[in-house]
N, C-alpha and C positions, 0 to 999 in steps of 0.2 A: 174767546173760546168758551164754549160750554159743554156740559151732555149732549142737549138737543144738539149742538154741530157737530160733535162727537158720534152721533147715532146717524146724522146726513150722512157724512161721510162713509161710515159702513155700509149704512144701502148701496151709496152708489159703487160704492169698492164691490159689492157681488151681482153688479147688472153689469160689471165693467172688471171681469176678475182676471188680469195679463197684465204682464209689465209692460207693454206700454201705457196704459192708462196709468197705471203708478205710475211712471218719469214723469208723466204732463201733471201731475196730480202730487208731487213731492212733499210742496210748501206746505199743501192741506194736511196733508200727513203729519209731517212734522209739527206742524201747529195743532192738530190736534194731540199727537202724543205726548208733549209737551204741557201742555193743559191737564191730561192724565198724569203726568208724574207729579206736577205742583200739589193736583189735588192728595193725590197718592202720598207725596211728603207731609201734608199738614194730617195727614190719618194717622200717619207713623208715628209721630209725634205727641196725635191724643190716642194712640192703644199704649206707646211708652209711660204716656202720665197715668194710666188708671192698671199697667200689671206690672210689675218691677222685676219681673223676670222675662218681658218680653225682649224678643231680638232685633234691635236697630235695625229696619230694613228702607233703607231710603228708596224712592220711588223710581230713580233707574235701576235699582238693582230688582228690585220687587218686578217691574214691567217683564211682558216676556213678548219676546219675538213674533209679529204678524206674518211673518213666511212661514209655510206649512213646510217639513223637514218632506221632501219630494224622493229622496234618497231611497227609504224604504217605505213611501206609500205615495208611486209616482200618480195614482189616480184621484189624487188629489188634486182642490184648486191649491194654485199659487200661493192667494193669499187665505187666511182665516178670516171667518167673517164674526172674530170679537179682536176687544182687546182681553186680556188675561192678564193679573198680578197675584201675585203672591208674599202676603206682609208675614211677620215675625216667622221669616224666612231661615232656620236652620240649617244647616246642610246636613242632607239625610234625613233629615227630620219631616211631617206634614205641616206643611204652612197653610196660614190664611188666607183663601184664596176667592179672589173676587173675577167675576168673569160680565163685561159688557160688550154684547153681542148685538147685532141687525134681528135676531130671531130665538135669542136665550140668554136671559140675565138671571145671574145667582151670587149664593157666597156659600161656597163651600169646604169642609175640612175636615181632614184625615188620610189615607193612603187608599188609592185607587190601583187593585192590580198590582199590590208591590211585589218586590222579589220574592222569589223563594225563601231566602234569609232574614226578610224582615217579616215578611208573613211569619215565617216560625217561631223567631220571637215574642210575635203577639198573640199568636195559641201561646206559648209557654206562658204567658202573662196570665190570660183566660184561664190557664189550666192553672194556675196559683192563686189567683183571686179576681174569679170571675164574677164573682158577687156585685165588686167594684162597677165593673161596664155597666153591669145588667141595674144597679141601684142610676146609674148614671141615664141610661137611655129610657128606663119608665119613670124621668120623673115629669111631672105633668108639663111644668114647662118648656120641658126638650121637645116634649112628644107634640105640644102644639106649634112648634118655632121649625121643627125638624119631618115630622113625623116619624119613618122607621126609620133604620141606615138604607142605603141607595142597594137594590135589586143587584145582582151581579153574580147569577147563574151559581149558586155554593154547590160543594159536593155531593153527591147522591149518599154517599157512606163515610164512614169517618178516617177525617187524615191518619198518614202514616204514625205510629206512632198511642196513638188515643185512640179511647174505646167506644164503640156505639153507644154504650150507656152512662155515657159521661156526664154530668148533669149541667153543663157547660156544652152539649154537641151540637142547639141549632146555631150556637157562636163559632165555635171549631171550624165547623163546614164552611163557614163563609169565604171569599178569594179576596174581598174587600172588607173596609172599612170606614165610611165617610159618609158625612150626611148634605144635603143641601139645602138652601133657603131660597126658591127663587121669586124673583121680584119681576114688576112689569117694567117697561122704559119708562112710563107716568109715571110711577111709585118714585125711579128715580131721579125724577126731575124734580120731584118735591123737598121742599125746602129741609123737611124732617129727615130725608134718608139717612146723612151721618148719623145720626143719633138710631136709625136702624142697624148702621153697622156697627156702632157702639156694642147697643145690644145684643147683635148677635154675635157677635166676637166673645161678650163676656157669656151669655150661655154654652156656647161650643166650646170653651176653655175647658173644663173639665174633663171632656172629651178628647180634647186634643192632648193636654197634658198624660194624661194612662197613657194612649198611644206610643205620643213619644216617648216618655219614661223605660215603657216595654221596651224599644226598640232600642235603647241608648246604654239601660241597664244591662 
């Protein structure tokens, strides 16, 4: 097993997207997810060697579920058409998160759309030392590995609470918080990628770290 079967598989999983194709199609699955968590386990193991505060996240636990939750978004397919993990995996916390897809590969981190309570928390951080973010997301490095944080419609006015002339508001305003790095299928078929998630893992740390801190403190 490889990427490359890794990425067959996904095409054919959304020319062929019902469970019956999945029953005939099981072993493939399995064999490739399998292959994902091996890989997935020896990453855990080099982001545990290089941050010593990282979270043990072993490869089935990091893996997430190929069924699309049908329950409250029945207009969905079936299946998804990636795989999805998420390493130094907190609870409650953003993890690192790597996404290989038929038609979007990335690695991304932070909080997408979080709650009410955890958003608040992270204004209340902003609002105490937003200097921190703001030194964090212009630094040249981030800005070219990342670019901005990810779009995600912010308030027209400022949240409950803070003031429109806050000197922190176009931070306040935002619903999110996360950035992305995305990558082509080639990129990751090449021999170099770990040492690209290396790197980006140890860039987005510092990012990730405020985040969490806000949220947990």
């Amino acid at each position: 097993m490889s990427f490359n079967s890794l990425y067959t598989f996904l095409r054919n999983l959304q020319d062929n997207n019902h469970k019956e194709w999945m029953d005939a199609h099981r072993e493939a699955y399995k064999e490739n997810r399998e292959f994902l968590i091996t890989w997935l386990d020896a990453m855990n193991l080099t982001l545990a060697g290089i941050d010593e505060n990282y979270y043990n996240t072993p490869g089935k636990k990091a893996i997430n579920r190929i069924n699309n939750n049908l329950m409250f978004h029945p207009q969905k397919p079936v299946y998804k058409d990636h795989f999805g993990a998420g390493l130094d995996q907190v609870s409650k916390q953003g993890d690192f998160y790597l996404q290989f897809g038929a038609y979007e590969n990335f690695i991304g981190g932070g909080y997408w759309h979080p709650s009410s309570k955890v958003l608040k928390s992270i204004r209340e951080a902003i609002d105490y030392n937003g200097e921190e973010l703001k030194e964090i997301l212009s630094k040249k490095s981030f800005k070219q590995m990342f670019g901005a944080l990810v779009e995600d419609n912010p308030l027209k006015t400022a949240p409950k609470g803070f003031s429109r002339e806050h000197r922190h508001i176009d931070l306040l305003r935002r619903r999110s918080f996360a950035v992305v790095r995305p990558f082509t299928q080639q990129e990751i078929l090449q021999k170099d990628f770990e040492d690209k998630v290396i790197e980006t893992y140890n860039e987005m740390l510092p990012f990730r770290r405020y985040l969490n801190k806000a949220v947990t403190v």
